[in-house]
C-alpha positions in Angstrom: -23.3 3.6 3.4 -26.2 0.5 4.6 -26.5 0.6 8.1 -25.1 -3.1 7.9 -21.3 -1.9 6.8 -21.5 1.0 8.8 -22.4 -1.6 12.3 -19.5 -3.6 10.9 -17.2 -0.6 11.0 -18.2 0.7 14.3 -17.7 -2.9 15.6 -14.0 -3.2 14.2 -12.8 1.1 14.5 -13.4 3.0 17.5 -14.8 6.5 17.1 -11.7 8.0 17.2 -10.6 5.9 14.3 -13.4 6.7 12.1 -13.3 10.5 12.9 -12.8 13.1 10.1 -11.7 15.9 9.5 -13.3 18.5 7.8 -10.5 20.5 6.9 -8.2 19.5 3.8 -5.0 17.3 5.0 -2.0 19.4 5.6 -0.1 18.5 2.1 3.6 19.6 4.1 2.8 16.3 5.7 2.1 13.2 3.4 0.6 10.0 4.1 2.8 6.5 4.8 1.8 3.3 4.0 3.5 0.2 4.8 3.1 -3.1 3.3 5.7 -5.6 5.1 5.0 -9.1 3.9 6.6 -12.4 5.5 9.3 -13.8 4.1 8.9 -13.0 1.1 12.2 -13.6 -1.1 13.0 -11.0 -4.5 12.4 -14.1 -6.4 8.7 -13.5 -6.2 8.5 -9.9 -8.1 8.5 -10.5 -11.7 5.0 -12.5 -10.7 3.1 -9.7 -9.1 2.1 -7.4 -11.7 0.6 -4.0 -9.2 3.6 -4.7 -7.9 6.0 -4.4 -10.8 3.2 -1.6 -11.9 4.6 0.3 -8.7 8.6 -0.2 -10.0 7.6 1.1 -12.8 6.2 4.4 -11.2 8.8 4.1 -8.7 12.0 3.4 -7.1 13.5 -0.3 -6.6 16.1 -0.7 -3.9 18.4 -3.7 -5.7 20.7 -3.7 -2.4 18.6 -3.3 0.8 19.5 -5.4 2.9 17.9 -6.8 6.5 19.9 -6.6 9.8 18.6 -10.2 10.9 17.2 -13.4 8.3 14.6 -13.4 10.9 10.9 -12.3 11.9 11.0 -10.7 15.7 14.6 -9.2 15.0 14.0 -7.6 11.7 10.7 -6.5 12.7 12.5 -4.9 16.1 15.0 -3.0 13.7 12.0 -1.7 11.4 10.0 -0.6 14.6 13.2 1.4 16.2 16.2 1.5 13.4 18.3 0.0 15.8 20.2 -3.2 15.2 19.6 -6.3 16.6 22.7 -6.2 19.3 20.8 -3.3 20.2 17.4 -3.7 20.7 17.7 -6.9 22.7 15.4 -8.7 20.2 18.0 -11.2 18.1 15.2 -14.6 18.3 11.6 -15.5 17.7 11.4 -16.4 21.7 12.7 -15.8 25.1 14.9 -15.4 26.5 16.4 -13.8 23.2 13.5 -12.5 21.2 9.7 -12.1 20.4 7.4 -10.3 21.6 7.7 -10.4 25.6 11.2 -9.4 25.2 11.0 -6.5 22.5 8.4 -5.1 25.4 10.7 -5.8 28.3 13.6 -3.8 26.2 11.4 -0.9 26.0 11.2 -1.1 22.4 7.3 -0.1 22.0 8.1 3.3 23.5 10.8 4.2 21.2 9.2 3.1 17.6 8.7 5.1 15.1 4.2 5.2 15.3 5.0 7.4 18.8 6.9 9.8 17.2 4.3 9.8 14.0 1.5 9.9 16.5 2.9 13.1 18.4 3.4 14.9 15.0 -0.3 14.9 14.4 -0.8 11.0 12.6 -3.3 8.4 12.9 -1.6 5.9 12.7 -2.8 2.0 11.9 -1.3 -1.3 12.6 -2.6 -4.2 11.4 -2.2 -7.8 10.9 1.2 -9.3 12.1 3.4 -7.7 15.2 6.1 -10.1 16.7 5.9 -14.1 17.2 4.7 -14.4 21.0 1.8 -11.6 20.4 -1.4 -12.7 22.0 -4.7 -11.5 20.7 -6.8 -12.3 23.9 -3.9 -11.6 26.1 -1.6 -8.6 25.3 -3.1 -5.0 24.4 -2.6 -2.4 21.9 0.6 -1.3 22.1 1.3 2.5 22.7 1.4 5.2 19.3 -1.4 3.6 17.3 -4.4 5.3 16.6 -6.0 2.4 15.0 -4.8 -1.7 16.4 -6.1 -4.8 14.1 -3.3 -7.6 15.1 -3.6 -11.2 14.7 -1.5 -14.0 16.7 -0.5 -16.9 14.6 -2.6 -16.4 11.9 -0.3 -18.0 9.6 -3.2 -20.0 8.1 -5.2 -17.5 7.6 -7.9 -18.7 8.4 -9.5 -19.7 11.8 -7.8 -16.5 13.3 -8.7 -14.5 16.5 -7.9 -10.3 16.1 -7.4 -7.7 18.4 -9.2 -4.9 17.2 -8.5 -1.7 19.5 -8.9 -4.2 22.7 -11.9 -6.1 21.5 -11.3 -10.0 20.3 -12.6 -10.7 17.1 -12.6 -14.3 15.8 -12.4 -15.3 12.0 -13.3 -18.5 10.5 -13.0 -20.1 7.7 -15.5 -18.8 4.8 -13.7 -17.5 2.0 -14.1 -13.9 3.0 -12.2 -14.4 6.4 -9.0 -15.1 4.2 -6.7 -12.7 6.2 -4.9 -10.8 3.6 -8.2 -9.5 2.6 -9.8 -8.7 5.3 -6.1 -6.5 6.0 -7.1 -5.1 2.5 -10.5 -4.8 3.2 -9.9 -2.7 6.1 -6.8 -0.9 4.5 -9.6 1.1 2.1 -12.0 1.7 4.9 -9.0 3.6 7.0 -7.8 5.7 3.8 -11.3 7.1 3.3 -12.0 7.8 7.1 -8.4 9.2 7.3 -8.6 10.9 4.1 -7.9 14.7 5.1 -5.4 14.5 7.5 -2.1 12.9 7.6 -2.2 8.7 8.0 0.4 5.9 8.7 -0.8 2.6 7.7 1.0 -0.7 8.2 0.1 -3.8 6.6 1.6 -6.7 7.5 1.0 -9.9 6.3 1.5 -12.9 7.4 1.7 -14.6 3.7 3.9 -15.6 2.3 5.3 -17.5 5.7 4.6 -21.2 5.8 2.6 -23.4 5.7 1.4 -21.2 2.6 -2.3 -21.5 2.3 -3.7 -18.9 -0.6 -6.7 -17.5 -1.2 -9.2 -20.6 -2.5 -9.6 -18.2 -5.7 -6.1 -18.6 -6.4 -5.5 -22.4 -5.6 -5.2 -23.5 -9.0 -2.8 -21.2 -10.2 0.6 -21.6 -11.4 0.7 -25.2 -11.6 3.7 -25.7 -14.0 6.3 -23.7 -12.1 9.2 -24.6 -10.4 11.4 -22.9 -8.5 14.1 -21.1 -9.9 16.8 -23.3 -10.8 19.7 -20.9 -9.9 23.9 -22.3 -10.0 23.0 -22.1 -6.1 19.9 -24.8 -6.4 20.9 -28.3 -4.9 24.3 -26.8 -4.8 26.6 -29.5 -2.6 29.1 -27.1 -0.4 33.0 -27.6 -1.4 35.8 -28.0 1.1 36.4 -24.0 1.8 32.2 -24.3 3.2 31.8 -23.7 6.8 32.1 -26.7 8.9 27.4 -26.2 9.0 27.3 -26.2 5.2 29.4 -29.4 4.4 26.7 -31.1 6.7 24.1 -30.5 4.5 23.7 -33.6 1.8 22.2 -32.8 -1.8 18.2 -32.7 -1.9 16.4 -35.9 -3.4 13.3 -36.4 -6.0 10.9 -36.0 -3.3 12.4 -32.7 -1.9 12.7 -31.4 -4.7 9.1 -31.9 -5.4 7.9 -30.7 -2.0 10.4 -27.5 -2.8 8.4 -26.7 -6.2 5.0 -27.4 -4.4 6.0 -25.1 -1.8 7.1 -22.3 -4.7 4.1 -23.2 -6.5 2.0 -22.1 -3.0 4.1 -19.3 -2.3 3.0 -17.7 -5.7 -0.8 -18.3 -4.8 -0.6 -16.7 -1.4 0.9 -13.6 -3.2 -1.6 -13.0 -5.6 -3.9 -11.8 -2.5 -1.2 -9.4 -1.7 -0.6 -7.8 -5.1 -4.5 -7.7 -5.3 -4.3 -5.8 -1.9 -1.3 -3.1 -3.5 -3.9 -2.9 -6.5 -6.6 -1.8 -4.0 -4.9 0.7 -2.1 -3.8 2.6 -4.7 -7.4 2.3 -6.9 -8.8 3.9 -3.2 -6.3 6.6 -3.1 -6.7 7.5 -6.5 -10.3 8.0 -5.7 -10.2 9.7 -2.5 -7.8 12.1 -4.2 -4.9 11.3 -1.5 -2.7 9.4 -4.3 -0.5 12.4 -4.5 0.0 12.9 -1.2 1.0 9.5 -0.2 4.1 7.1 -0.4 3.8 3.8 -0.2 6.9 1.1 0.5 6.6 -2.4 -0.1 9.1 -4.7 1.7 9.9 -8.1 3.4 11.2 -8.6 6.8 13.3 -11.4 5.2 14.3 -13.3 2.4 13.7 -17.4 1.6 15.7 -19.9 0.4 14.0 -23.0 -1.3 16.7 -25.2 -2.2 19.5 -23.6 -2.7 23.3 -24.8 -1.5 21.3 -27.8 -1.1 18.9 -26.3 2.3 15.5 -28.0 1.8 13.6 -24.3 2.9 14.0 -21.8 5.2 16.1 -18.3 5.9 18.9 -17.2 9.2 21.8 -17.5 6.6 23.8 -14.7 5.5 23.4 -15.7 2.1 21.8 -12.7 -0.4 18.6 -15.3 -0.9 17.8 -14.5 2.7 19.2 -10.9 3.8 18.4 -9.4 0.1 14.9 -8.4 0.1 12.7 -6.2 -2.1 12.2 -2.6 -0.9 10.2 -0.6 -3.7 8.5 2.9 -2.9 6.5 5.5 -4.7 4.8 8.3 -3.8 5.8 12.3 -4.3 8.6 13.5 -6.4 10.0 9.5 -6.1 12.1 9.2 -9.0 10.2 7.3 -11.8 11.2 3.8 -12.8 14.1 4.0 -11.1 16.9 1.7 -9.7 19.0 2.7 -6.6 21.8 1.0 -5.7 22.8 2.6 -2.7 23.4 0.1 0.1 20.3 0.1 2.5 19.0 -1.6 5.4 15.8 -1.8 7.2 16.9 0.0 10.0 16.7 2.7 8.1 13.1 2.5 7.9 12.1 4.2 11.1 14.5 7.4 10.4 12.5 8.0 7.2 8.9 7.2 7.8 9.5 9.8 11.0 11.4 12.1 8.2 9.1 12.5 6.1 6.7 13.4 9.1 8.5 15.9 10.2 9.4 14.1 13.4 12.2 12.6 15.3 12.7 9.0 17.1 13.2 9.4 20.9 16.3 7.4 20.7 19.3 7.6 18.2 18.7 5.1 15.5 21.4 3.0 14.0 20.2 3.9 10.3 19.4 7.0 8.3 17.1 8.5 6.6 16.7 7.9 3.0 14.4 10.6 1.0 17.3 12.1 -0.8 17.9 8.1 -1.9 14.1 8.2 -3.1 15.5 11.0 -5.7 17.8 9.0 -7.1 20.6 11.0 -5.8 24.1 9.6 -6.6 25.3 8.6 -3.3 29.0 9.1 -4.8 28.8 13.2 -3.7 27.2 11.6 -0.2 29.3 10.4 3.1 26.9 7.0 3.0 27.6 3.4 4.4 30.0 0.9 3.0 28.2 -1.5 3.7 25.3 -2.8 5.9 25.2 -5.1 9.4 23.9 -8.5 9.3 23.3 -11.0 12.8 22.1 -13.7 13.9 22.1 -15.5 17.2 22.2 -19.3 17.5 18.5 -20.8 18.3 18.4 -24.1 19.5 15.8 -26.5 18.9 12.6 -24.5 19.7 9.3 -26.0 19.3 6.9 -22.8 20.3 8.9 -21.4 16.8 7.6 -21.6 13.3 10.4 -20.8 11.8 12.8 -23.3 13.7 15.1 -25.1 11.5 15.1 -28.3 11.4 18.1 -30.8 11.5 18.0 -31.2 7.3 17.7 -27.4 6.7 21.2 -27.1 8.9 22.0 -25.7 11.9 23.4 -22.3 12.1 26.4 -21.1 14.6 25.5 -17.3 15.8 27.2 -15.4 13.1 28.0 -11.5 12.3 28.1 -10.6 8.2 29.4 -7.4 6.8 27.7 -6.7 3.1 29.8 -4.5 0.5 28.6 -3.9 -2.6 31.4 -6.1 -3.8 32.1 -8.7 -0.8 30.4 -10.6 1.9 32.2 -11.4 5.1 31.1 -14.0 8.0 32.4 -14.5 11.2 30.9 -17.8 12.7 31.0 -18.2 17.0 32.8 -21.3 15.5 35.9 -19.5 14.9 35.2 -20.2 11.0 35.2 -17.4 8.2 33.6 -16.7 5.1 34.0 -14.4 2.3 32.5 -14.0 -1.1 33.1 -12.4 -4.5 29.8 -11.5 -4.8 30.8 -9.3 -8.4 32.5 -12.6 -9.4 30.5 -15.0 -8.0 26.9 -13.7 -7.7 25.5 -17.2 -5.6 27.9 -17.0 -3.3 29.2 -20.4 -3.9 33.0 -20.2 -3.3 34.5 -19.3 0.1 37.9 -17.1 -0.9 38.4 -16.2 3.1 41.8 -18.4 3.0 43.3 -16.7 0.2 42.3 -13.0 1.6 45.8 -10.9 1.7 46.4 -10.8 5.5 46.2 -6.8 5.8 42.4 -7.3 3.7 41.6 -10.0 6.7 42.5 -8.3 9.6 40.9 -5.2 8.4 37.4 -7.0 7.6 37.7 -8.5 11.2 38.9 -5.1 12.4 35.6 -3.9 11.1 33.3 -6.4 11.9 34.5 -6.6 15.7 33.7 -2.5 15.8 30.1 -3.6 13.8 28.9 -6.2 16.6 29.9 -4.0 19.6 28.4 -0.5 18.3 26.2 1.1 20.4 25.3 5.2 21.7 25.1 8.5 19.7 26.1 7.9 16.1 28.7 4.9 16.6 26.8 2.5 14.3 26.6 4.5 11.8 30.2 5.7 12.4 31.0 1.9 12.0 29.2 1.4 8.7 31.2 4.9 7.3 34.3 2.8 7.8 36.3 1.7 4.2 37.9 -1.7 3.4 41.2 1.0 2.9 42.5 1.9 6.0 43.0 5.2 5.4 
């Protein structure tokens, strides 16, 4: 190694960071890595080809499902595998969310890198934490070995980092593009870490607005639009909640800024799919490939367009609580499509699972190797179906993902998601259901023609759902069957 990489890594790692170990990793233990991208919808797969590489020599989750459309509250469940009700975090910013009030909750002590840390991890966080994170002002956070996180980098360029306490400013030469200096640093971890066990999480802040790519990709993909789905510049019907019907259908000119925005949405993940094809080109040659799983993920979907909302996410709609969730790694069933019903807070439970470990609080999800199998989840007591939140916001400025009057204005909501069915209560007093079987997009609201005894069990449900709380009564709630029997 030149003495010039070697002062760039002592500048970013600390020692401890950098240590080896001379003996070979304990294989009873494998590594974890983490790649959680930003609002990035299932739409974008079929472009990224490590990623659909990684399908292929893995298993795709086709109904996972996050608790919140949201950054900070999704993010909170991943951390603890508690629900948003739960860990106190249901906004971006106080006095219901972000990243002074998953602190003041005492979320950082109960996440899953503490738990990996006492079984014997390094563990690595890097790149996005929580909107409200300040580099220069807030510290590491307790259970990482390793701390590289970035404040609103959401440019990617022009970015300040706190690397294990030390501010470190980026600019805006092609090489401080931040999803690669996340990869860049990604490799350098996996060969310092490479005999004992590691956690690495990687998340980016692409695909998240205002969607600047690398400047090697800016010229790609110049002909796309974005997908034209029954749902696209859908006008709500009369059985729409009271929000929808405000929406009007999109013009010539937003549909053109929609397409742009597709168009720069599929740049920025090229560096991201160029980052998955790293990782796994550095494992392979530091011989930990076979020891390692990786999961690939979203903290929440986004909708460009469709049932006429200009851009955005916070609806219960599949387009923005449907995400991708595709792992690989040992004895992962091959090529594989689960269909079992899963949510991110279940997350947590299985990164500590496979560590051998336990959270210090009772999570709200499960853990899901035997899922990783491809068991059938018929000969299994599993949920019915998975929790979905969200708390009004008002009009926020300090929040980059505010909604602005044209994208609608949600009322707080609780959703229940069956495989077959999708039920919303709005604070309103409205209600929603969908066919999803029948009706895929979600377009018709059949909540007034719902047999009375079917509607006052899905509220029966849904009222047990948004008050759970304690030793095993979330999941007891998501056990519970449409059939009351």
């Amino acid at each position: 190694m030149s003495s010039i990489k070697w002062y760039f890594l002592t500048l970013l790692f600390p020692a401890s960071a950098l240590a080896g170990n001379s003996q070979h990793q304990d294989t009873a233990k494998p590594n974890i890595i983490f790649i959680l991208t930003d609002d990035f919808a299932g739409n974008l797969v079929e472009f990224m080809p490590n990623l659909k590489a990684m399908q292929r020599e893995g298993v795709t989750f086709s109904h996972y499902y996050v608790s919140n459309s949201l950054c900070c509250p999704s993010r909170s469940s991943i951390f603890t595998g508690r629900l948003p009700h739960n860990t106190g975090v249901q906004t971006n910013t106080k006095p219901n969310g972000g990243y002074e009030v998953f602190m003041e909750q005492g979320n950082a002590q109960e996440s899953f890198c503490t738990a990996l840390q006492q079984a014997g991890y390094k563990t690595a966080m890097m790149g996005k934490l929580l909107n409200g994170y300040l580099p220069t002002k807030h510290p590491p956070l307790p259970g990482w070995t390793d701390w590289f996180v970035a404040g609103a980098g959401y440019r990617n360029f022009d970015y300040d980092i706190n690397s294990n306490g030390q501010v470190v400013h980026f600019g805006h030469a092609p090489g401080d593009y931040l999803t690669d200096v996340l990869s860049s640093r990604t490799d350098s971890l996996i060969r310092a870490w490479k005999d004992q066990p590691f956690f690495i999480e990687i998340a980016t802040f692409t695909p998240h607005g205002p969607f600047i790519p690398a400047p090697r990709h800016q010229q790609l993909f110049n002909a796309e639009k974005a997908p034209r789905t029954p749902a696209f510049n859908k006008q709500a019907d009369s059985t729409a909640p009271g929000w929808l019907r405000k929406i009007r259908p999109l013009g010539v000119q937003q549909i053109d800024r929609i397409d742009n925005i597709f168009r720069n949405r599929l740049r920025c993940i090229m560096s991201i799919d160029e980052m998955l094809g790293s990782i796994r080109k550095t494992l392979n040659e530091t011989g930990a490939s076979s020891n390692t799983y990786i999961f690939f993920s979203s903290d929440n979907g986004y909708h460009l367009g469709d049932y006429s909302l200009l851009q955005g996410k916070q609806t219960a709609f599949d387009i923005d609580i449907r995400v991708p969730l595709i792992a690989c790694g040992p004895h992962v069933a091959k090529g594989s499509l689960q269909q079992a019903i899963v949510s991110n807070i279940d997350l947590a439970p299985t990164f500590v699972a496979l560590a051998g470990a336990q959270l210090t609080v009772q999570p709200d999800g499960r853990d899901i190797q035997h899922l990783l199998l491809e068991q059938n989840t018929e000969k299994i007591n599993w949920r019915n179906f998975a929790i979905i939140e969200h708390r009004r916001v008002n009009d926020d400025r300090n929040d980059p993902d505010r909604q602005e009057a044209e994208d609608g204005r949600l009322p707080s909501y609780t959703a229940l998601r069956f495989h077959n069915l999708l039920y919303i209560e709005y604070e309103t007093g409205e209600i929603s259901c969908y066919d999803v079987q029948n009706d895929p997009y979600e377009l018709k609201n059949i909540a007034s023609v719902l047999p009375g005894e079917v509607q006052k069990r899905l509220h029966s449900i849904l009222l047990a759902a948004k008050n759970c709380g304690g030793k095993n009564a979330c999941w007891d709630v998501q056990l519970m069957k449409l059939e009351n029997k």
